[in-house]
Backbone as CSV, one residue per row, in Angstrom:
resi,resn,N_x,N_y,N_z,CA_x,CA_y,CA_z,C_x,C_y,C_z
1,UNK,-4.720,-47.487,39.367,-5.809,-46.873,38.602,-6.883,-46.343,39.540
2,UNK,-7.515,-45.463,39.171,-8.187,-44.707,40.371,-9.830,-44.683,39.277
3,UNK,-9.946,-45.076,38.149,-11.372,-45.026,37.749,-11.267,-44.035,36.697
4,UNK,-10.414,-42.869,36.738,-11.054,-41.483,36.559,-10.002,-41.598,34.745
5,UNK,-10.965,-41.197,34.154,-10.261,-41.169,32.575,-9.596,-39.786,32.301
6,UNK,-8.678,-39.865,31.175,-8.013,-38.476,31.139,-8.688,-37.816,30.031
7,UNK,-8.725,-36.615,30.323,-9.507,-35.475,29.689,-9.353,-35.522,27.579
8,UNK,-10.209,-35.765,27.336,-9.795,-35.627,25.569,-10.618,-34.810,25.536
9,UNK,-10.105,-33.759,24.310,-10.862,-32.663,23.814,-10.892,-33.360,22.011
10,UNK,-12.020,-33.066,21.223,-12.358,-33.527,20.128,-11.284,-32.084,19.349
11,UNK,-11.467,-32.479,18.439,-9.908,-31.945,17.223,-11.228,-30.753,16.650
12,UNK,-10.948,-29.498,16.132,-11.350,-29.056,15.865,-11.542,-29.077,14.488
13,UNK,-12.737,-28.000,13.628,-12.687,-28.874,12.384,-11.499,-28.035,11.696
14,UNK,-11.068,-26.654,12.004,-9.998,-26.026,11.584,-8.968,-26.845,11.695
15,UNK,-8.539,-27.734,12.730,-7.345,-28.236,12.756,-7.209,-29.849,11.597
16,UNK,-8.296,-30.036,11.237,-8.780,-31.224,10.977,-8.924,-30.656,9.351
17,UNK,-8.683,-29.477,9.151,-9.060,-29.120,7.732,-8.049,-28.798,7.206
18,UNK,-6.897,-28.626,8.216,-5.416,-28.076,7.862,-4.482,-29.153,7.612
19,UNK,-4.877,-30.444,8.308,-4.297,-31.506,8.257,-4.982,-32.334,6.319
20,UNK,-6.574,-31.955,6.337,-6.475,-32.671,4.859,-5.832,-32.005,3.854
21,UNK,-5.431,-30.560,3.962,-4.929,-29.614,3.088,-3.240,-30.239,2.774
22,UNK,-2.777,-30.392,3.844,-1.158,-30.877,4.213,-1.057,-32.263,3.359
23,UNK,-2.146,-33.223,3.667,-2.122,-34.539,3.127,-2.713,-34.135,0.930
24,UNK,-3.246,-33.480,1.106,-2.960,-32.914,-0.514,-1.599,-32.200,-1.039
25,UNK,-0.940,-31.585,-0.620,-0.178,-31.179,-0.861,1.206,-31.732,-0.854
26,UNK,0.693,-32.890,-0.321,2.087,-33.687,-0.467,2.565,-34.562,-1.723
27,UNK,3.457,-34.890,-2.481,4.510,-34.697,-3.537,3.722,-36.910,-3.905
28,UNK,3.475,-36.881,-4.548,3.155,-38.426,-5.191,3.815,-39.199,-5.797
29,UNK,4.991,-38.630,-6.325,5.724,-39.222,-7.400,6.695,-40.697,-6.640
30,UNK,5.789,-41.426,-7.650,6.583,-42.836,-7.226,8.247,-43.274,-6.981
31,UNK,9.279,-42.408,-8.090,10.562,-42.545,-7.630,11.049,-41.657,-6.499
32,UNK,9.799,-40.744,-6.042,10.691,-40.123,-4.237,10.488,-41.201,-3.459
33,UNK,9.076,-41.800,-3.605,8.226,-42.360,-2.601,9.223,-43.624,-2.628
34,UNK,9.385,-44.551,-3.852,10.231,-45.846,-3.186,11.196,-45.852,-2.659
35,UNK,12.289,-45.565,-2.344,12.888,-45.582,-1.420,12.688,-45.645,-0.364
36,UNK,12.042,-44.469,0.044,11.640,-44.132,1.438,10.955,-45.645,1.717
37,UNK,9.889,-46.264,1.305,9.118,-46.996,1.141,9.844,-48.390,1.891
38,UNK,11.025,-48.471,0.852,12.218,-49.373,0.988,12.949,-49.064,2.849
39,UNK,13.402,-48.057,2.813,14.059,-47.871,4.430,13.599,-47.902,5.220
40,UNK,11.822,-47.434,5.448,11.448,-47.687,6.633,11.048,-48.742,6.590
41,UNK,11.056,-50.111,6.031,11.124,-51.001,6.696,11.950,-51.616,7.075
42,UNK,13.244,-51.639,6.804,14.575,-51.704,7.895,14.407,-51.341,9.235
43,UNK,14.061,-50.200,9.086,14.138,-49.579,10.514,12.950,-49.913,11.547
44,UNK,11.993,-49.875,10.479,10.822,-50.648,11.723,10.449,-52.588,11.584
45,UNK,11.231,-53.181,11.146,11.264,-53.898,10.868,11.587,-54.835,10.997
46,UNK,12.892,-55.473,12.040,14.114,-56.382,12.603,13.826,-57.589,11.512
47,UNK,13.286,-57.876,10.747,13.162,-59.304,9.886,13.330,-59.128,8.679
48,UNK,13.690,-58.021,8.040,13.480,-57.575,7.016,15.237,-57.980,6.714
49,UNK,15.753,-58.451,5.646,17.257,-58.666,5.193,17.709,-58.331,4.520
50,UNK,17.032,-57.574,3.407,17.965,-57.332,2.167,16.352,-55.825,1.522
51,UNK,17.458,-55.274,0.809,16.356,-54.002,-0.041,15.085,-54.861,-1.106
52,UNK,15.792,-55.565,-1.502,15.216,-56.632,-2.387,13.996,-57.359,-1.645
53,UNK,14.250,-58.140,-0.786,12.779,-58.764,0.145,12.123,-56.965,0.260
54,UNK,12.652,-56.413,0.636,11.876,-55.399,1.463,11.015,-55.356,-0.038
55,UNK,11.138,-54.611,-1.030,10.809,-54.089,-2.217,9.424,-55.107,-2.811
56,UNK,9.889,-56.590,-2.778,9.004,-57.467,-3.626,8.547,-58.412,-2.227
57,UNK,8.445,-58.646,-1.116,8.131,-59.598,-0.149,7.284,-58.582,0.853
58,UNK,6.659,-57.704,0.762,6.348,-56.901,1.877,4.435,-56.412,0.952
59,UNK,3.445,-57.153,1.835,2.423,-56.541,1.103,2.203,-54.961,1.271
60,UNK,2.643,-54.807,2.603,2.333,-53.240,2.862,3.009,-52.105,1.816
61,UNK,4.407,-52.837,1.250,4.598,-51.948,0.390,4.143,-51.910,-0.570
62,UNK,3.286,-53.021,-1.181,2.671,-53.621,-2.927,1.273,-51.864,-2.119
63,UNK,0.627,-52.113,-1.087,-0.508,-51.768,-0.958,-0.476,-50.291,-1.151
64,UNK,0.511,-49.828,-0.595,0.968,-48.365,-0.278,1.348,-48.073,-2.136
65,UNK,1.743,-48.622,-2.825,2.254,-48.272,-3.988,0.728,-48.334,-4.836
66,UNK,0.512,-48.998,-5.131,-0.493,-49.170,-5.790,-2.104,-48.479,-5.576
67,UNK,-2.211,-47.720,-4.010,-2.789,-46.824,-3.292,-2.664,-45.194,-4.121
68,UNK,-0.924,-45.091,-4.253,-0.950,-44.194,-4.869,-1.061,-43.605,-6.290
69,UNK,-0.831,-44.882,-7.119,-1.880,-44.697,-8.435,-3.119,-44.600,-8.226
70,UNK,-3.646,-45.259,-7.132,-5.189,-45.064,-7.303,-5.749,-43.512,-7.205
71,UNK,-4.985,-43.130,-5.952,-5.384,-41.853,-5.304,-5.232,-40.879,-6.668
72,UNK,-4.551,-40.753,-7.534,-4.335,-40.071,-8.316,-5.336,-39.897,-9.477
73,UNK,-5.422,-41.292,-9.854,-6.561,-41.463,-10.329,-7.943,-41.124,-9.918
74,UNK,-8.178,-41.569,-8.442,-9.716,-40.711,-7.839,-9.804,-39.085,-7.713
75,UNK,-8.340,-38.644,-7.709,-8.155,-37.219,-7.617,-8.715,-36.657,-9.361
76,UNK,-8.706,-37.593,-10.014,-8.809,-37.036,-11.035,-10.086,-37.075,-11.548
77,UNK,-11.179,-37.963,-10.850,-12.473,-38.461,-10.702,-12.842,-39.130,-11.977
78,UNK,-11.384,-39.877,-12.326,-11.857,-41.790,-12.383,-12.043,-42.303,-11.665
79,UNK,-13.053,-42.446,-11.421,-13.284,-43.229,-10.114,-13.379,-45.054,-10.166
80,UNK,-14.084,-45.001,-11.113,-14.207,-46.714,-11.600,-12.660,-47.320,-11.507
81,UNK,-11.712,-46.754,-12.569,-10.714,-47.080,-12.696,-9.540,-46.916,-10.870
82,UNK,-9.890,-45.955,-10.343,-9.597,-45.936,-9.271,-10.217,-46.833,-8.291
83,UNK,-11.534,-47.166,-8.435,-11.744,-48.882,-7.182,-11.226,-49.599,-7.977
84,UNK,-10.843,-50.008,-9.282,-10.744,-51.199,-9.783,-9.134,-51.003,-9.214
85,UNK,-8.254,-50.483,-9.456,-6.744,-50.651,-8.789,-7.003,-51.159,-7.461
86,UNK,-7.323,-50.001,-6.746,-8.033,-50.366,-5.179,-8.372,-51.828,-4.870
87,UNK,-9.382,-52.272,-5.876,-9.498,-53.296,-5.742,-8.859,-54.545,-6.502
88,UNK,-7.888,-54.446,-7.150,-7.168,-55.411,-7.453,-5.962,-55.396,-6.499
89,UNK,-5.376,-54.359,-5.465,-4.748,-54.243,-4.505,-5.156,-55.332,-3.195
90,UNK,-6.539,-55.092,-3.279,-7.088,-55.367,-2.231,-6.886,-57.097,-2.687
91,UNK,-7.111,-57.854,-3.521,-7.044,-59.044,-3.755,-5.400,-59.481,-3.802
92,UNK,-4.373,-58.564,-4.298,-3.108,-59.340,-4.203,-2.313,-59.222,-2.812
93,UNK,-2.642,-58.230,-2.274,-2.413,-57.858,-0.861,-3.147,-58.046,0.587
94,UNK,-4.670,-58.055,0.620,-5.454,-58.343,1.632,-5.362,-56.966,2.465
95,UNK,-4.734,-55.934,1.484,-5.314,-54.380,2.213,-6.022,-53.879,1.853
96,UNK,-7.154,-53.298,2.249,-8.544,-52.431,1.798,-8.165,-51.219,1.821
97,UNK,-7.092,-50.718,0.969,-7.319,-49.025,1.312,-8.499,-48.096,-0.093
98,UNK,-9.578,-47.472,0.411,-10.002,-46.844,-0.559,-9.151,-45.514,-1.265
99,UNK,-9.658,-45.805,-2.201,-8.947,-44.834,-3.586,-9.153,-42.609,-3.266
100,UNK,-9.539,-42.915,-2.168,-9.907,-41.314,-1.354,-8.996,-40.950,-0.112
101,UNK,-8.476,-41.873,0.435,-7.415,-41.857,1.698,-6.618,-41.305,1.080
102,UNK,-6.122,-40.177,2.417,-5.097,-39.762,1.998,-4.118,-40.162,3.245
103,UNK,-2.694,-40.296,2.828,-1.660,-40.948,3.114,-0.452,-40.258,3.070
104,UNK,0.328,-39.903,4.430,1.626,-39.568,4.211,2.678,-40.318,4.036
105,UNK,3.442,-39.234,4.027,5.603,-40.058,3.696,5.557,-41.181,4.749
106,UNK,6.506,-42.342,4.772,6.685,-43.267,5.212,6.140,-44.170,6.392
107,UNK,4.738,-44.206,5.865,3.726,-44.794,6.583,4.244,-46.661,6.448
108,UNK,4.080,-47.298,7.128,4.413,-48.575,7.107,3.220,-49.363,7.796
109,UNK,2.628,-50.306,6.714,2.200,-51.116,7.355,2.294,-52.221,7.313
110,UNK,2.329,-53.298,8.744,3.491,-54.136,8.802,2.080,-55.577,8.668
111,UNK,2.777,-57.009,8.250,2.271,-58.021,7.674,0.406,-57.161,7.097
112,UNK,-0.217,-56.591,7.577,-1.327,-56.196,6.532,-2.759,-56.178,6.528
113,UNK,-2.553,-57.539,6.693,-3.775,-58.738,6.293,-5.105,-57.665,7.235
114,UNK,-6.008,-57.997,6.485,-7.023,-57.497,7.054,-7.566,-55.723,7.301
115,UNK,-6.304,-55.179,6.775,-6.442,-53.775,7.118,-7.371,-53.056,6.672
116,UNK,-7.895,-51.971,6.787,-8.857,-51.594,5.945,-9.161,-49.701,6.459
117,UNK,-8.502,-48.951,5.421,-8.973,-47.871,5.563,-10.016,-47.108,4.673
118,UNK,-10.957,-46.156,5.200,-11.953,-45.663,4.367,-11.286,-44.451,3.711
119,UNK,-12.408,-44.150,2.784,-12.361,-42.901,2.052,-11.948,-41.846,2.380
120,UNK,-12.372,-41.118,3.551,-11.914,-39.743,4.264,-10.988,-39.907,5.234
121,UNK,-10.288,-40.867,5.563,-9.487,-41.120,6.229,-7.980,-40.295,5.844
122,UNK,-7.857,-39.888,6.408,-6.328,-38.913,6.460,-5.312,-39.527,8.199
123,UNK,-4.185,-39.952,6.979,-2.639,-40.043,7.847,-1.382,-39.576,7.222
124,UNK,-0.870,-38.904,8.673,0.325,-38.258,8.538,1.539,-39.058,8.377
125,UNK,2.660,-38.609,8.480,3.617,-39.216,8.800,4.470,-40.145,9.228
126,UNK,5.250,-41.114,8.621,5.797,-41.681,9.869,4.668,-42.538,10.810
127,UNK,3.432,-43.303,9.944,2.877,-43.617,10.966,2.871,-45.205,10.412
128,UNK,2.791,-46.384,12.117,2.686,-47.268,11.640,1.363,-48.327,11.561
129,UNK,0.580,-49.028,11.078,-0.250,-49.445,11.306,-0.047,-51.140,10.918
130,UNK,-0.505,-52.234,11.847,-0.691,-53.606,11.905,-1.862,-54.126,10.850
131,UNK,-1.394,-55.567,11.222,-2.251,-56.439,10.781,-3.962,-55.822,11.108
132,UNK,-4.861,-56.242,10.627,-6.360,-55.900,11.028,-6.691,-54.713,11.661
133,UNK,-6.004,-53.650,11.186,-6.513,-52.454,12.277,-7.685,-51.725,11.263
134,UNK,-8.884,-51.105,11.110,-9.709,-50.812,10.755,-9.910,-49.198,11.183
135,UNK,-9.769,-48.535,10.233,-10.229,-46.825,10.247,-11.322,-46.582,9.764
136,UNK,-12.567,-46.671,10.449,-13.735,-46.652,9.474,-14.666,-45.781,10.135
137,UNK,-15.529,-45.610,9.874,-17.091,-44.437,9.854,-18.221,-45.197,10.574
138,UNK,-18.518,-44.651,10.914,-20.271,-44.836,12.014,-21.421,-44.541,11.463
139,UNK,-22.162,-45.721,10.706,-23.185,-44.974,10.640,-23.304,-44.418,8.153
140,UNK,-23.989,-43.902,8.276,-24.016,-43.398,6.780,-23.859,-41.928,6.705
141,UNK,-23.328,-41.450,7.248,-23.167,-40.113,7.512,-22.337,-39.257,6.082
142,UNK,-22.315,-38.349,5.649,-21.584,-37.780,4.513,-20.740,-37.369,5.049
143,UNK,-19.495,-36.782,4.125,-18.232,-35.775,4.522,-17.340,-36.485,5.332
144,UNK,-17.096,-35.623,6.005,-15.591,-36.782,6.968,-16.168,-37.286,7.950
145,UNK,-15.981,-38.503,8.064,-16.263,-39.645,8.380,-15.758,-40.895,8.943
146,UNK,-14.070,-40.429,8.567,-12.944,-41.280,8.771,-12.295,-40.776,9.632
147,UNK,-11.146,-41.716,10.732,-10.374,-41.090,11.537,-9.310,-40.029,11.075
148,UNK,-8.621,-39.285,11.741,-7.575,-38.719,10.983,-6.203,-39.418,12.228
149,UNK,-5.408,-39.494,11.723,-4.225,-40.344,12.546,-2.952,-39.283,12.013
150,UNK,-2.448,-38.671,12.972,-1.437,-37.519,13.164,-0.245,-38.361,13.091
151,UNK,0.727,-37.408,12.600,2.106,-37.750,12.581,2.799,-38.447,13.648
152,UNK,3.465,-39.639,13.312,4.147,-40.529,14.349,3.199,-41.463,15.140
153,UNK,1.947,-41.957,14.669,1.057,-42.684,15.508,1.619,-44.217,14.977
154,UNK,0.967,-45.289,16.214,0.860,-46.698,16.219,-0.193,-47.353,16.357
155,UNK,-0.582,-48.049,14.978,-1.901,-48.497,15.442,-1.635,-49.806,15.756
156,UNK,-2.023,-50.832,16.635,-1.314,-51.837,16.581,-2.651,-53.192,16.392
157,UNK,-1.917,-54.024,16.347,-3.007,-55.692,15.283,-4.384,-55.157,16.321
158,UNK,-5.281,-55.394,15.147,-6.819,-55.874,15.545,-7.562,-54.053,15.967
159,UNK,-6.815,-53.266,16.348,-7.405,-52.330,16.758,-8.647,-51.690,15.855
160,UNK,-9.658,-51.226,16.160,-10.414,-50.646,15.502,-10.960,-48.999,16.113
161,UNK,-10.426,-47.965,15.259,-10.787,-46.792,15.191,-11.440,-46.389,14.555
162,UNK,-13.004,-46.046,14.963,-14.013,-45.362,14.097,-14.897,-43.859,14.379
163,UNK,-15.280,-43.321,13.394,-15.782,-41.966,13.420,-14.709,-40.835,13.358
164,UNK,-15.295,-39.604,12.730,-14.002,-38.433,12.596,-13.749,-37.935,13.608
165,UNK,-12.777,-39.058,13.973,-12.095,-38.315,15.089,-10.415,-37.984,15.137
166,UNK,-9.655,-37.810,15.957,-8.392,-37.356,15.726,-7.452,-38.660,16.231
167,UNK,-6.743,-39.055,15.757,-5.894,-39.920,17.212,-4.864,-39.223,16.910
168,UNK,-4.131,-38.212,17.866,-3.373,-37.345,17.944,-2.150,-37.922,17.815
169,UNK,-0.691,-36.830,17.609,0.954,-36.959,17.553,1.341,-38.072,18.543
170,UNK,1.754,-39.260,18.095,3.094,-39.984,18.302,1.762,-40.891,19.513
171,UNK,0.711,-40.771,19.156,-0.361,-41.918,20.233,0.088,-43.094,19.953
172,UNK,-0.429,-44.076,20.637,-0.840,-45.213,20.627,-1.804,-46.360,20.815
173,UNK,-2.021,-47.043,20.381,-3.269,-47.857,20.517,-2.917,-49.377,20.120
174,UNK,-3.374,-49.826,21.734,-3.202,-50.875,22.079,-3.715,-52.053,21.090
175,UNK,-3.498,-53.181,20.664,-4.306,-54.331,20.382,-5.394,-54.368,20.668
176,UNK,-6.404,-54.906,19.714,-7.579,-54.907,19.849,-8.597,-53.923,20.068
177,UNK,-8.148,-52.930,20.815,-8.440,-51.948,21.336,-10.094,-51.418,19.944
178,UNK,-10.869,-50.322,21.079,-11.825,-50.094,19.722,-12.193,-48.828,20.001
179,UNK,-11.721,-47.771,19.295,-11.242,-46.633,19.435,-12.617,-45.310,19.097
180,UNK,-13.578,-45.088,20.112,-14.491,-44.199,19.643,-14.736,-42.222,19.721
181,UNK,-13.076,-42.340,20.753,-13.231,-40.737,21.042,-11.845,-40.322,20.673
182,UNK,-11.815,-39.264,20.773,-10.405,-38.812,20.382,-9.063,-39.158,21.187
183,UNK,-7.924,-39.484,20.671,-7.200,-39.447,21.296,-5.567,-38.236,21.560
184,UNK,-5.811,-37.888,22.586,-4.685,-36.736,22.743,-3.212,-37.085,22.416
185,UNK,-2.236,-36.127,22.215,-1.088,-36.814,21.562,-0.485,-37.201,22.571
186,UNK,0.775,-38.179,22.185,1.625,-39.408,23.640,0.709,-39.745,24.083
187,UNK,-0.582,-39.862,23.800,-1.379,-40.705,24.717,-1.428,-42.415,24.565
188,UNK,-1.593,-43.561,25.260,-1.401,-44.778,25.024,-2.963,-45.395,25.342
189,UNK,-3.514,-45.715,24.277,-5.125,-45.969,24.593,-5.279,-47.583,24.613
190,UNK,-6.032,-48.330,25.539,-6.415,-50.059,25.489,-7.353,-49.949,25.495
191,UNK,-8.218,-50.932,25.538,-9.191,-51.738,25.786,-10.641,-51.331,24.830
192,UNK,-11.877,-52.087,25.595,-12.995,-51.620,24.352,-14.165,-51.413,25.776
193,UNK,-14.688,-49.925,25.375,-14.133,-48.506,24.505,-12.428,-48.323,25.329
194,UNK,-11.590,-48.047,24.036,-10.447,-47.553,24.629,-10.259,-46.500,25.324
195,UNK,-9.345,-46.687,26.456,-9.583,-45.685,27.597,-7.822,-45.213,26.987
196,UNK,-8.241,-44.010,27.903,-6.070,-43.932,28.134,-5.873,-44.052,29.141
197,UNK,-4.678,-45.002,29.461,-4.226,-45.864,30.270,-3.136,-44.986,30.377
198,UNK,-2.143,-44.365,29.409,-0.623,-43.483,29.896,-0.490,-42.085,28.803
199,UNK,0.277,-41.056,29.214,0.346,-40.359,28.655,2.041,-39.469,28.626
200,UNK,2.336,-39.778,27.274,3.914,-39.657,27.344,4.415,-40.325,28.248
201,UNK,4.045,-42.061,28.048,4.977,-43.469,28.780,4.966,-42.673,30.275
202,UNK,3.688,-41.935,30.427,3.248,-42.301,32.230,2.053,-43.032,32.243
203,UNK,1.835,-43.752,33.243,0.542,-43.916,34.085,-0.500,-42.481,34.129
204,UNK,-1.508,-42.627,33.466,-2.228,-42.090,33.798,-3.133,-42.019,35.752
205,UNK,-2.577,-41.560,36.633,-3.438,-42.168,37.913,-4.500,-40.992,38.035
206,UNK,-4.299,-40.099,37.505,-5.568,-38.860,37.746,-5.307,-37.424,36.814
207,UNK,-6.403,-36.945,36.740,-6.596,-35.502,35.793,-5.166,-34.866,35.892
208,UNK,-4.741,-34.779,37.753,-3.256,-33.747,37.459,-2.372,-34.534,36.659
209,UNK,-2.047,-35.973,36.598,-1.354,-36.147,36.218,-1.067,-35.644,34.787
210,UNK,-2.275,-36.164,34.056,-2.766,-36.381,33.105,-1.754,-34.451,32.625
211,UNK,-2.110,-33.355,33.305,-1.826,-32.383,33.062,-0.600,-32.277,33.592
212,UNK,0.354,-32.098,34.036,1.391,-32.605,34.550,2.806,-33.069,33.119
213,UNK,2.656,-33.448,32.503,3.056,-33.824,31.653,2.575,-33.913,29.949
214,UNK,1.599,-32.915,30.108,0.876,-32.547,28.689,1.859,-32.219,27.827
215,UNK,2.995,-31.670,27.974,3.754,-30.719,26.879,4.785,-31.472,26.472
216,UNK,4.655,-32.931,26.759,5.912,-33.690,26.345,5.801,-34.771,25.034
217,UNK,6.575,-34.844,24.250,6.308,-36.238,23.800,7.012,-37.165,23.439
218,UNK,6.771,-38.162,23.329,7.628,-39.614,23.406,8.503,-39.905,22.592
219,UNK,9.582,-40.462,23.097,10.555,-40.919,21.676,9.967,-41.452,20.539
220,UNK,10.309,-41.520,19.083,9.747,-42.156,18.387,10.248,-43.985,18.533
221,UNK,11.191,-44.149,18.954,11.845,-45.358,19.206,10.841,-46.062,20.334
222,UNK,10.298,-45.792,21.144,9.587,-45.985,22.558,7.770,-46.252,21.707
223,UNK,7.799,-45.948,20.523,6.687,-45.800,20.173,6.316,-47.527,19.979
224,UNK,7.547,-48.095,19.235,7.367,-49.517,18.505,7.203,-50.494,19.549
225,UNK,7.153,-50.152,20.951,6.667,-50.940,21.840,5.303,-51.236,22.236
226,UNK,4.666,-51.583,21.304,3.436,-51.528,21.749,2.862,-53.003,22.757
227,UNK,3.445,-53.890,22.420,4.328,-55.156,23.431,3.808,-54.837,25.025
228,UNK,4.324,-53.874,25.102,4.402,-53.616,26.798,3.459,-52.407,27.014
229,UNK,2.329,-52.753,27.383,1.323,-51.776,27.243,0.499,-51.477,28.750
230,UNK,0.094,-50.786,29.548,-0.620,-51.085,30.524,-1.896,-52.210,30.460
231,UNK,-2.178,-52.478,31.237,-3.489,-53.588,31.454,-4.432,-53.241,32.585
232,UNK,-4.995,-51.925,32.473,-6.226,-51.607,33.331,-6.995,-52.559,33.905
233,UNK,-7.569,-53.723,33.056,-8.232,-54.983,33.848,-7.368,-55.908,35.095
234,UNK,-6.091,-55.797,34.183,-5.244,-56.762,35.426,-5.003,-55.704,36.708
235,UNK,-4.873,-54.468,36.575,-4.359,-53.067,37.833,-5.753,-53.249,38.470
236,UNK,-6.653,-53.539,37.903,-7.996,-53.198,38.895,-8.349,-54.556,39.183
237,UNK,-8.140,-55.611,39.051,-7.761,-56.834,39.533,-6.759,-57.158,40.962
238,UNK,-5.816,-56.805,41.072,-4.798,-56.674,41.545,-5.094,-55.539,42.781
239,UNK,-5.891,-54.470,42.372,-6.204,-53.578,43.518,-7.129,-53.957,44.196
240,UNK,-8.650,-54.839,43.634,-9.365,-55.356,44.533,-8.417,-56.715,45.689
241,UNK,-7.807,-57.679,44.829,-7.101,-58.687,45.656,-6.657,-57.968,46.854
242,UNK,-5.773,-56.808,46.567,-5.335,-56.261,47.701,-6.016,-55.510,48.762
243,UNK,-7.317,-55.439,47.771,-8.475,-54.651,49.364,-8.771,-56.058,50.029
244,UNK,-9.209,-56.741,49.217,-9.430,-58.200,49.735,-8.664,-58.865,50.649
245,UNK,-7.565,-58.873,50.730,-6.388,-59.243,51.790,-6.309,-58.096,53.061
246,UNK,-6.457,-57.273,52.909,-6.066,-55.977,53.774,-7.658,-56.258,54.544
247,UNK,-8.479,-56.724,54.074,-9.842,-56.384,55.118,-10.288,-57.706,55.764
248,UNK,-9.105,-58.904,55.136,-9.352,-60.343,55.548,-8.211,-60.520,57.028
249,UNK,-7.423,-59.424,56.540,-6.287,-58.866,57.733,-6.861,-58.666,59.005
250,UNK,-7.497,-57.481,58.843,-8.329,-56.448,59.525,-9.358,-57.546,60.403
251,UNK,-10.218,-58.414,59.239,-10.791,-59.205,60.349,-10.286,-60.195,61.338
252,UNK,-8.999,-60.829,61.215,-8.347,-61.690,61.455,-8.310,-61.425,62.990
253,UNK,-7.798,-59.533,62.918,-6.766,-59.424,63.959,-7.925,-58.718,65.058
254,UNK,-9.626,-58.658,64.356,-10.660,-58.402,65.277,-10.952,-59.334,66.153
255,UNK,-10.893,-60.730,65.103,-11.605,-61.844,65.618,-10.871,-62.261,67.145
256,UNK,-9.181,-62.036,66.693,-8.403,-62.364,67.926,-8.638,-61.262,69.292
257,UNK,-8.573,-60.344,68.743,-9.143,-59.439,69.894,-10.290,-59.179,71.025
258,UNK,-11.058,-59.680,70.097,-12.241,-60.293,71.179,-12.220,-61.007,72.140
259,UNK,-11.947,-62.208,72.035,-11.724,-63.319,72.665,-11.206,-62.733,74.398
260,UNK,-9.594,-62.360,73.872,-8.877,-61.415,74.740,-9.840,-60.239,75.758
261,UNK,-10.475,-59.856,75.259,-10.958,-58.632,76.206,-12.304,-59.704,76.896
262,UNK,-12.699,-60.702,76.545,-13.691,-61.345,77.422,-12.885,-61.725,78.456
C-alpha cells in the first residue's frame, strides 16, 4: 500500500436518474418474482436444501415479498397502509425496508437481521446484501438521499452506506466497512471511511494501477467472496515492521563497522 486512494468520480445525476427510471419500470408481479426469489437462493446460498425451506425459512425472502406489496401500495400513495405492511414486515422479519425503495430482480438478502434500507434508495440487479448492512441518508436533506447500489453489487454484514451516492457494477464492500463516497465499479471498498483497497480483484498500489485495469469486471462468482478481502491496516502494519527490521539491520552492521576502522 503506498497511502494514495483510487480516484472516484461521484455518479452523475443523469446517470442516477436513468437508473430510478429502470427500477420503475420493472415488472412487480408476484408469480414472475417467486421463483426467481426461490433460485437465487440455491445459488447464493450452500445451506439452503430444498425449494420449500428456501420459500418459508428464509426472512430475506418473507422481506423482499412483502416489500413488494408495499411498494405498490406507496406507488399508489397509500401510504399509511404502505408503512403499516412495511412495518409489519419489519416485525416478522427484522428487515427495515421502506415502502419507497426501489428494488430489482433477484436481489438476495442473506440471514437479514438488522437491515435497513431508506426511502430513495434504488438497487439493481442481482445484488446481494447481509445481515446489518444499512443504506441510509445524512442529515434531513429532501429528494435523493439514499444510496443507489448498481447491478451485481455485495454488501456484506455490518456495512454501512450513506448519502446519494453510487456504489457502482459488481463492487464490493467489505464488513463493517462505512461507506461515504462513491464507489467505482469492481471496486472492493474496507474499512471506516471505506477506502478502495482493489479494483477488479487487483491491489490497488497506485492511480496507474487503479487505471490500468478500469475496463474490466469481475466474475460474478468471485463476487461471493467477500471472506477474503484485503486488510490495509494489517499491509501497513507489516510494511512499517519491515522498515523497522531493515533500519535495525542497517544499524547493526554500522555499529560493527566502527569498531573495525578504529
Amino acid at each position: 500500500m503506498t497511502g494514495e486512494e483510487a480516484p472516484v468520480r461521484p455518479a452523475s445525476a443523469a446517470r442516477q436518474a436513468a437508473a430510478l427510471q429502470e427500477a420503475e419500470r420493472r415488472p412487480r408481479r408476484l408469480g414472475r418474482w417467486w421463483p426467481d426469489a426461490v433460485r437465487i437462493v440455491f445459488e447464493r446460498d450452500p445451506a439452503a436444501k430444498s425449494p420449500l425451506e428456501a420459500a418459508l425459512l428464509y426472512p430475506g425472502v418473507h422481506a423482499l415479498a412483502l416489500h413488494n406489496l408495499a411498494h405498490r401500495l406507496y406507488g399508489a400513495r397509500m401510504f399509511f397502509l404502505a408503512r403499516l405492511v412495511s412495518h409489519v414486515s419489519r416485525w416478522l422479519t427484522g428487515i427495515e425496508i421502506h415502502p419507497g425503495a426501489h428494488i430489482g430482480r433477484r436481489c438476495f438478502i442473506d440471514h437479514g437481521l438488522g437491515v435497513v434500507i431508506g426511502e430513495t434508495a434504488v438497487i439493481g440487479d442481482d445484488v446481494t446484501i447481509y445481515q446489518g448492512v444499512t443504506l441510509g441518508g445524512t442529515g434531513k436533506e429532501t429528494g435523493k438521499r439514499h444510496p443507489t447500489v448498481e447491478d451485481g453489487a455485495v454488501i456484506a454484514a455490518g456495512a454501512i452506506v450513506l448519502g446519494n451516492i453510487t456504489v457502482g457494477r459488481c463492487a464490493r464492500v467489505g464488513a463493517g466497512a462505512v461507506v461515504i463516497r462513491p464507489v467505482p465499479a469492481g471496486a472492493t471498498v474496507v474499512g471506516v471511511p471505506g477506502r478502495v483497497v482493489a479494483l477488479n480483484g487487483r491491489r490497488v498500489a497506485a492511480v496507474a494501477a487503479v487505471a490500468a485495469v478500469a475496463g474490466e469486471i469481475p466474475r460474478p462468482s468471485s463476487l461471493l467472496d467477500h471472506g477474503n478481502l484485503p486488510d490495509p491496516v494489517a499491509e501497513a502494519l507489516r510494511g512499517l515492521e519491515s522498515r523497522v527490521a531493515a533500519l535495525e539491520t542497517a544499524g547493526g552492521n554500522r555499529q560493527q563497522e566502527e569498531p573495525s576502522r578504529q
